[in-house]
Biopython code that builds the backbone (N, CA, C, O; Angstrom):
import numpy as np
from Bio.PDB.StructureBuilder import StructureBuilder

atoms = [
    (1, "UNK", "N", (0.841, -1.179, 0.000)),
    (1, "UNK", "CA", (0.000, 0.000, 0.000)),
    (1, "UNK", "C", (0.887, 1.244, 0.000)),
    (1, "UNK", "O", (1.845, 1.349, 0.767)),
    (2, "UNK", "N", (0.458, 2.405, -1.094)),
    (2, "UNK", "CA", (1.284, 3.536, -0.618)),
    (2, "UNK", "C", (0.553, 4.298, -0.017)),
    (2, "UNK", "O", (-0.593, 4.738, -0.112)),
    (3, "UNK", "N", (1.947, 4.437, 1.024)),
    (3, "UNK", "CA", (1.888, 5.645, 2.253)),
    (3, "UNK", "C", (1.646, 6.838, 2.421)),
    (3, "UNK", "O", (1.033, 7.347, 3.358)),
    (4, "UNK", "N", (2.425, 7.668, 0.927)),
    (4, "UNK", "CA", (2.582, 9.082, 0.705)),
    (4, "UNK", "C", (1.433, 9.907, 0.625)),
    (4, "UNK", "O", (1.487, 11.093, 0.950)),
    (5, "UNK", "N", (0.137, 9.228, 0.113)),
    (5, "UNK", "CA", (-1.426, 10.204, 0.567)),
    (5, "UNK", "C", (-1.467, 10.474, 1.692)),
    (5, "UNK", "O", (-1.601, 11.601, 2.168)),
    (6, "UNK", "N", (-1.328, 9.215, 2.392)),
    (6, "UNK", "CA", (-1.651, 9.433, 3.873)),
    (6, "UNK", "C", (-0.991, 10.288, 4.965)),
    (6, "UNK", "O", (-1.325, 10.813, 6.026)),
    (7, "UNK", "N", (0.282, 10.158, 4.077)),
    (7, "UNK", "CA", (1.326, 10.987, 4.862)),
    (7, "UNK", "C", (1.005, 12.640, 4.654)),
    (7, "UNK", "O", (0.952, 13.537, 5.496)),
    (8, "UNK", "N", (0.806, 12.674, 3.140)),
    (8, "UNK", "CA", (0.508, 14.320, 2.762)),
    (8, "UNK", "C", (-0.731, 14.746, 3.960)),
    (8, "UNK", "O", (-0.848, 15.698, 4.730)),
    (9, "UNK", "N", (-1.494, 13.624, 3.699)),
    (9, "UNK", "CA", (-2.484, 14.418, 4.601)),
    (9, "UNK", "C", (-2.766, 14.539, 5.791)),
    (9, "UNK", "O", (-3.437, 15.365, 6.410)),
    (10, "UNK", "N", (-1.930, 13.222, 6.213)),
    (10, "UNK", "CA", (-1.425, 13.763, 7.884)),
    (10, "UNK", "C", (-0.917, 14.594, 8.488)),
    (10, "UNK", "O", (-1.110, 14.960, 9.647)),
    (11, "UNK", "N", (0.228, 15.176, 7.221)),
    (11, "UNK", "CA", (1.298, 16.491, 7.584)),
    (11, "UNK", "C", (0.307, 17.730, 7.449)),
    (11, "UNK", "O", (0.576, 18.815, 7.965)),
    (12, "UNK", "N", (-1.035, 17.462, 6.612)),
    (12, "UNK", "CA", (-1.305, 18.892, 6.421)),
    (12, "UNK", "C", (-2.170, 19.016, 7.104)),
    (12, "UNK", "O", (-2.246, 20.182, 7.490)),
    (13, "UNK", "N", (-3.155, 18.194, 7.610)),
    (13, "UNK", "CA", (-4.071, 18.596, 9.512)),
    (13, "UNK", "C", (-3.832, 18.221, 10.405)),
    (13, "UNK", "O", (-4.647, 17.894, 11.268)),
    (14, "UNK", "N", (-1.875, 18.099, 10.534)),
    (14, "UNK", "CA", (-1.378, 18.283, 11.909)),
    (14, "UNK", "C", (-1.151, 19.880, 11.725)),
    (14, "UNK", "O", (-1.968, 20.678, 12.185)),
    (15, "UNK", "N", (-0.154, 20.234, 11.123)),
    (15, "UNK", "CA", (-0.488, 21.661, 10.310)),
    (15, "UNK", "C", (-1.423, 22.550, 11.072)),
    (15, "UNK", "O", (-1.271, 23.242, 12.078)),
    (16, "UNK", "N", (-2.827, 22.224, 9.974)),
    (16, "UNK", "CA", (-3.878, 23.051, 10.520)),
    (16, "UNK", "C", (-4.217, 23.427, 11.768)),
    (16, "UNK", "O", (-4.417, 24.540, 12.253)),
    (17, "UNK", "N", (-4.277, 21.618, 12.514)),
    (17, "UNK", "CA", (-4.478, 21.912, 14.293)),
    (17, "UNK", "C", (-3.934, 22.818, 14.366)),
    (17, "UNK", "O", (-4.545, 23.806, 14.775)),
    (18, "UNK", "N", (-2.478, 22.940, 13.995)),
    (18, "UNK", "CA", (-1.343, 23.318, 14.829)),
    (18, "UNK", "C", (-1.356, 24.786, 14.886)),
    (18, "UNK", "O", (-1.123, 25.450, 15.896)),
    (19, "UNK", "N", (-1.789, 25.460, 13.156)),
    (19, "UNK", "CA", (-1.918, 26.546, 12.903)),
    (19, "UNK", "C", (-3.408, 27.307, 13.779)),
    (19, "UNK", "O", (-3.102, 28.105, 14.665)),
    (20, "UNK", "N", (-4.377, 27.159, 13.630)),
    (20, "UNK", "CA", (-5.610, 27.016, 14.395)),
    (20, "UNK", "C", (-5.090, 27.008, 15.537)),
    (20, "UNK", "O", (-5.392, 27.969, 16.244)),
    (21, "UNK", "N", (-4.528, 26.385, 15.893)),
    (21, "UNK", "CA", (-4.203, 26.917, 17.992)),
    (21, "UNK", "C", (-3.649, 27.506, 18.122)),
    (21, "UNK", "O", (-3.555, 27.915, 19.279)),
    (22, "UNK", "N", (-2.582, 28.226, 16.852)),
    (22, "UNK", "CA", (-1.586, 29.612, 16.994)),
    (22, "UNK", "C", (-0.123, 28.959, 17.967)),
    (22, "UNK", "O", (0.708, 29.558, 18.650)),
    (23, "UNK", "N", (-0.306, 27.382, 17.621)),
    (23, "UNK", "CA", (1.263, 26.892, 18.422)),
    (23, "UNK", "C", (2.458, 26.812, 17.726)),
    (23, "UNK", "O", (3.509, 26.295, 18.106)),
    (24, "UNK", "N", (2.078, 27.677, 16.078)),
    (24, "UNK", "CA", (2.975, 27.921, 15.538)),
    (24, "UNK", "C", (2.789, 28.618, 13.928)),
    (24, "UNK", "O", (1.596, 28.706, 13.639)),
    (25, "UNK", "N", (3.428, 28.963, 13.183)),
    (25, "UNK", "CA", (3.463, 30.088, 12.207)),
    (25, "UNK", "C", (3.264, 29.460, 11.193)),
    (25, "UNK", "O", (3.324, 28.238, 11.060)),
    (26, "UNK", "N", (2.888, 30.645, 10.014)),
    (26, "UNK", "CA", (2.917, 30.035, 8.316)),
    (26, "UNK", "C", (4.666, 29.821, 7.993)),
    (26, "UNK", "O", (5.034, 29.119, 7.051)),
    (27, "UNK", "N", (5.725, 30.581, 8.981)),
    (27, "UNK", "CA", (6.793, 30.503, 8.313)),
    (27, "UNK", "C", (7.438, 29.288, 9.013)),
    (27, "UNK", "O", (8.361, 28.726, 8.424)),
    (28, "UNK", "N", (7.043, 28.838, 10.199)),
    (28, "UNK", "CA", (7.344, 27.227, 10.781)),
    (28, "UNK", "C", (6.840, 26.188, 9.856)),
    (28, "UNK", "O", (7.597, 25.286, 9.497)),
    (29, "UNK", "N", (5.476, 26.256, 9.398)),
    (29, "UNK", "CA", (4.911, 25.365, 8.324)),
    (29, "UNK", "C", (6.120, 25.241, 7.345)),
    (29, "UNK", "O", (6.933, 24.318, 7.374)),
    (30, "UNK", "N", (6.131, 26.093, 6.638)),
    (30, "UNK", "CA", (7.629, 26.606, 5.102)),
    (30, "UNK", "C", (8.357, 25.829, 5.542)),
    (30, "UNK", "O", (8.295, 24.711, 5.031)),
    (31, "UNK", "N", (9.351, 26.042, 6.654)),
    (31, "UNK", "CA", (10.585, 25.997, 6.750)),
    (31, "UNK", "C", (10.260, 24.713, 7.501)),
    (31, "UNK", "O", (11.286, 24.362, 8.085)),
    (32, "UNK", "N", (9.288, 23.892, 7.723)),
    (32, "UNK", "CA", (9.387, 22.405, 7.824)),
    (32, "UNK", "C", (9.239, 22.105, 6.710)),
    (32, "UNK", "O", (10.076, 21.279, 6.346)),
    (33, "UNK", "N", (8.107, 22.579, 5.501)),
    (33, "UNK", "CA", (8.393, 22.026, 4.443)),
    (33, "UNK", "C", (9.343, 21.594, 3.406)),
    (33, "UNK", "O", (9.142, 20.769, 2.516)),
    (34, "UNK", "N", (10.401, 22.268, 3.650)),
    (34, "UNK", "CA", (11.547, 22.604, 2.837)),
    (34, "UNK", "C", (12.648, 21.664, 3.169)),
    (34, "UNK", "O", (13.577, 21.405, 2.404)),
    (35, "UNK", "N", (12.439, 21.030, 4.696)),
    (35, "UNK", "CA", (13.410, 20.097, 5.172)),
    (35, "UNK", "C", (13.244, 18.710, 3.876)),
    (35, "UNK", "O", (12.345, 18.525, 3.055)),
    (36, "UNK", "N", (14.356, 18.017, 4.110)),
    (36, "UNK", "CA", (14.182, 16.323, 3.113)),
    (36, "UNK", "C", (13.683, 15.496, 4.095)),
    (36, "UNK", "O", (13.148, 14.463, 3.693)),
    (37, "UNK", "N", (13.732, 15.731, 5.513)),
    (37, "UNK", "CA", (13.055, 14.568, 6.132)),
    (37, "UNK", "C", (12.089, 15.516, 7.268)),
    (37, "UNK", "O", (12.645, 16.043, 8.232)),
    (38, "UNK", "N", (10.554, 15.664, 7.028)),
    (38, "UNK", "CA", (10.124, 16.352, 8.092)),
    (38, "UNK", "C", (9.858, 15.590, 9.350)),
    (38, "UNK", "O", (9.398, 16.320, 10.228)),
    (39, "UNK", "N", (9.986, 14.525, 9.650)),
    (39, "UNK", "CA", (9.638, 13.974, 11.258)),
    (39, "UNK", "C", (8.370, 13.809, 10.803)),
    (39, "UNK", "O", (7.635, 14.094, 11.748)),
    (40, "UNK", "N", (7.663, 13.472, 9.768)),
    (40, "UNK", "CA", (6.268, 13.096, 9.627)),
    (40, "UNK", "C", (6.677, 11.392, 9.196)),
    (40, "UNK", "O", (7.705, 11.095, 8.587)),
    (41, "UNK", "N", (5.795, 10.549, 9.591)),
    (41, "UNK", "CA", (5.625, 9.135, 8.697)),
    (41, "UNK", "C", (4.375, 8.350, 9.301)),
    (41, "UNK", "O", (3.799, 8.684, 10.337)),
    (42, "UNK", "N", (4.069, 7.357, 8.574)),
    (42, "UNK", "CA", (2.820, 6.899, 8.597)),
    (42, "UNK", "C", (3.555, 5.300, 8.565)),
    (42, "UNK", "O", (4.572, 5.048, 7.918)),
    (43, "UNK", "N", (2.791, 4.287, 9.420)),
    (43, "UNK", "CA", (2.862, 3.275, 9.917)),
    (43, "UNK", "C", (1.756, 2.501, 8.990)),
    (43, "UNK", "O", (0.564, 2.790, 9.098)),
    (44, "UNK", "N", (2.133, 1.679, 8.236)),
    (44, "UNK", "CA", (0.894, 1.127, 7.265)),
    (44, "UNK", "C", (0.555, -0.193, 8.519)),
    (44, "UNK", "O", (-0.617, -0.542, 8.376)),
    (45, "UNK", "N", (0.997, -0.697, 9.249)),
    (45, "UNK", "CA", (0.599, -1.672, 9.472)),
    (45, "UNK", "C", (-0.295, -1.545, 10.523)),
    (45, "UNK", "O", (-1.223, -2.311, 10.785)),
    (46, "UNK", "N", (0.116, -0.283, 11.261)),
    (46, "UNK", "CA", (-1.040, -0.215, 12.782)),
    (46, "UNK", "C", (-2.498, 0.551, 11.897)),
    (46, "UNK", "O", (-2.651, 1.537, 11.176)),
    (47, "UNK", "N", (-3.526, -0.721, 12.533)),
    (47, "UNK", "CA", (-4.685, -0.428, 12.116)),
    (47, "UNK", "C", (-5.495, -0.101, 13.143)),
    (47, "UNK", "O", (-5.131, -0.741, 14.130)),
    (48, "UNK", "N", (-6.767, 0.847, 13.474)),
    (48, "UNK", "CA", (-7.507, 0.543, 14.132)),
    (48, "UNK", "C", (-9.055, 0.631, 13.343)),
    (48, "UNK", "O", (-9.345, 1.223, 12.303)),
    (49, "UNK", "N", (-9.841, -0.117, 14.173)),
    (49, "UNK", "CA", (-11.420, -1.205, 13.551)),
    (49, "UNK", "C", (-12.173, 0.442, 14.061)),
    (49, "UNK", "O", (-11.729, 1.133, 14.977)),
    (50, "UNK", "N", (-13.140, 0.720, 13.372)),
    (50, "UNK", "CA", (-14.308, 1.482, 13.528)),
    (50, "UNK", "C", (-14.454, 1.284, 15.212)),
    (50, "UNK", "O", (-14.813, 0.197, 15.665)),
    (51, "UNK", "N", (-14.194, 2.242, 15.944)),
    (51, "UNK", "CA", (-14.974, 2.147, 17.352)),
    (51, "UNK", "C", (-14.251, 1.530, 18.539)),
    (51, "UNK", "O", (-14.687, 1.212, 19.645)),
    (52, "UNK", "N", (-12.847, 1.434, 17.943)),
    (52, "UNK", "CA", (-12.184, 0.752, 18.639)),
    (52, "UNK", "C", (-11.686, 2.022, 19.955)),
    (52, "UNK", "O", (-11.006, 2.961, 19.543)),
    (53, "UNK", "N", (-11.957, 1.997, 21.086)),
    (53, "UNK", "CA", (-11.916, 3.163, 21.791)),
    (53, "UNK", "C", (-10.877, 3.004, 22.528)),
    (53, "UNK", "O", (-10.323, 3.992, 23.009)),
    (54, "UNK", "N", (-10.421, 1.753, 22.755)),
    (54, "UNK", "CA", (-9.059, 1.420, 23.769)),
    (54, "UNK", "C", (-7.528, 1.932, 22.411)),
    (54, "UNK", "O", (-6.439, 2.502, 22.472)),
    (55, "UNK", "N", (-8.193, 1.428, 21.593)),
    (55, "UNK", "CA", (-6.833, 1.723, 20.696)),
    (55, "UNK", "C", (-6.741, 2.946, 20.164)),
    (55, "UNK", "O", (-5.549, 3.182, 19.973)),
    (56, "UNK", "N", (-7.397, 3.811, 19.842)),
    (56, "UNK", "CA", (-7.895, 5.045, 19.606)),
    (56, "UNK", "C", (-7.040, 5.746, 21.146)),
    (56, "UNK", "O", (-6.625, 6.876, 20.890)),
    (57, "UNK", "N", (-6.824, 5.447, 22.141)),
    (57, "UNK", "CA", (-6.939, 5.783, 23.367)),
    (57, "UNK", "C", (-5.371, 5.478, 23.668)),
    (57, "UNK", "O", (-4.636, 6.096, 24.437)),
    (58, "UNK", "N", (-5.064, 4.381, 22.871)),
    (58, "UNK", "CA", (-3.283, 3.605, 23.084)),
    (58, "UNK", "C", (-2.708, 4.851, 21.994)),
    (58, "UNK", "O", (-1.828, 5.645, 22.327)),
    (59, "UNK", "N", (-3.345, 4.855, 20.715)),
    (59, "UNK", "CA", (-2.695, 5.814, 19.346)),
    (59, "UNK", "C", (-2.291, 7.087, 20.103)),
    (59, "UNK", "O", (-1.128, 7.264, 20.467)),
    (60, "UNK", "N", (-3.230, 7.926, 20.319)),
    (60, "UNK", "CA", (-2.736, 9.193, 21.015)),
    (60, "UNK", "C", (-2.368, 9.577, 22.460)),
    (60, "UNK", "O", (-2.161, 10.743, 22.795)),
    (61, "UNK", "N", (-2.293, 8.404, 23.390)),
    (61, "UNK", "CA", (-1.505, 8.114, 24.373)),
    (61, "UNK", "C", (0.433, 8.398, 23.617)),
    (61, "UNK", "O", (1.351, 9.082, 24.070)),
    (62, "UNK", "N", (0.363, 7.523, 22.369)),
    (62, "UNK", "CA", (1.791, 6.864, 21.740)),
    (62, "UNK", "C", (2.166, 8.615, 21.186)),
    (62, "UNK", "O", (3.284, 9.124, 21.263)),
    (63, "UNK", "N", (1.050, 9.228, 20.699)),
    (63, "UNK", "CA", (1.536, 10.460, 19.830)),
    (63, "UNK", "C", (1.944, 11.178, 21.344)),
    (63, "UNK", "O", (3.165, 11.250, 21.482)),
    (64, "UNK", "N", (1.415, 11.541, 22.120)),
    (64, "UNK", "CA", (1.375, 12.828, 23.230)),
    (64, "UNK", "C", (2.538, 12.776, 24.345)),
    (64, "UNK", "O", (2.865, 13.534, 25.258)),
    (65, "UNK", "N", (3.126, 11.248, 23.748)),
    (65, "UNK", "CA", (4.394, 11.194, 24.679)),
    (65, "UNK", "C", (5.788, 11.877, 24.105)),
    (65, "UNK", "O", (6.038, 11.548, 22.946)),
    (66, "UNK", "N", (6.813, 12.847, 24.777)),
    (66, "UNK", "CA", (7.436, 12.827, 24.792)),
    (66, "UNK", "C", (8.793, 11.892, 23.586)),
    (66, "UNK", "O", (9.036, 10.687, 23.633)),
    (67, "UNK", "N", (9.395, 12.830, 22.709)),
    (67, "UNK", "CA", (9.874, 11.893, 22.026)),
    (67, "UNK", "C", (11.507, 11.299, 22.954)),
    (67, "UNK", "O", (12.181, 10.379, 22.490)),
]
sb = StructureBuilder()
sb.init_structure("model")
sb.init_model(0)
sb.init_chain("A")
sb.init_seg("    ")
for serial, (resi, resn, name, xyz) in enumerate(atoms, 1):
    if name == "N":
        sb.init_residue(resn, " ", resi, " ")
    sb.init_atom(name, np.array(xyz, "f"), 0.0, 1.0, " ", f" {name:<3s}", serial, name[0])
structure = sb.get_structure()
């Protein structure tokens, strides 16, 4: 499966949140864009099922930690 939709569009409504809460600029957006590797990627294999609320609950537990 390719990744790269998913990725575009992950990078661009983390983005938005990000822009929308004012936790960062149109010129932070740019100048991540411009990098060759932005710290964005997408995991094809972790799935979660419609409604799954524990894993939904593990996913952004995994994002909100500390890298």
């Amino acid at each position: 499966m390719a990744t790269e939709p998913f990725l575009n569009l992950w990078e661009q409504e983390v983005f938005a949140l990000l822009l929308a809460e004012g936790k960062i600029t149109n010129e932070v957006v740019a100048n991540i864009g411009s990098w060759k590797h932005s710290g964005f990627s997408v995991d094809p294999s972790v799935r979660l099922e419609a409604g799954d609320r524990d894993g939904i609950q593990r996913l952004i537990q995994y994002f909100l930690r500390c890298p």
